[in-house]
C-alpha positions, -999 to +999 in steps of 0.1 A: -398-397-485-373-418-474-375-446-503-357-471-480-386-474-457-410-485-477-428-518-476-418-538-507-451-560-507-467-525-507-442-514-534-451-547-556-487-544-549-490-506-559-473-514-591-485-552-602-519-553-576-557-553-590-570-580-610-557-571-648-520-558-644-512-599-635-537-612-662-514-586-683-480-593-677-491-629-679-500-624-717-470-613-725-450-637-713-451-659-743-449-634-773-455-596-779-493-584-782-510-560-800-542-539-782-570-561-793-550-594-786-549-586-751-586-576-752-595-608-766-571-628-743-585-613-714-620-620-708-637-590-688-614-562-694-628-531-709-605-512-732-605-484-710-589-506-682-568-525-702-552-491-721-545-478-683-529-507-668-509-508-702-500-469-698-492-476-663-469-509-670-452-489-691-445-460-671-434-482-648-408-496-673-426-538-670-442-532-704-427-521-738-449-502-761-437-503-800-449-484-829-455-482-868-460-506-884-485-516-857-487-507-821-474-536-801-470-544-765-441-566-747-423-571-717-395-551-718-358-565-705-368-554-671-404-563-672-390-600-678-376-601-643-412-604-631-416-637-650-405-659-621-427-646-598-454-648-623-441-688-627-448-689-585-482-677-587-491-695-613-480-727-594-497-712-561-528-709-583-525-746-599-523-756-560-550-738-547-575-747-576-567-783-568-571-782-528-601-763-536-617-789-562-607-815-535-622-803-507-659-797-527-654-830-542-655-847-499 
């Protein structure tokens, strides 16, 4: 395959789409995690999910996985490049919410 051809939405959206790789990367923006913080920070996910999308992240080279003492999940150097765009949807989000509230509230 021909690697220059390819969509890069598709590319993005292959590796960051479905609804808990974002919620994810989000929470470990701030500060490394371990397992059952991200399960708790992330309201919905099963542990079955949440240990794929983190196996996945991490293949992917976005997520860092650290061991003994405790198992511990960050963004890794490269991961942090997605923090921008994680900044813009966040702001798209905030805008949306808003227009959304604004219009029910008429």
């Amino acid at each position: 395959m021909n690697h220059q051809h390819e969509c890069p939405v598709e590319t993005f959206i292959q590796v960051l789409g479905g609804k808990w790789k974002p919620m994810i990367l989000w929470q470990l923006i701030e500060s490394k995690k371990r397992f059952n913080d991200l399960e708790k920070l992330i309201p919905g996910v099963t542990q079955k999910m949440l240990s794929q999308h983190l196996r996945e992240l991490e293949r992917e080279g976005i997520v860092d996985r650290t061991v003994p003492p405790k198992v511990e999940y960050s963004l890794s150097e490269y991961g942090k490049t997605l923090i921008p765009v994680a900044d813009v949807m966040c702001a798209w989000g905030e805008i949306h919410n808003k227009r959304k509230y604004e219009e029910s509230a008429s």
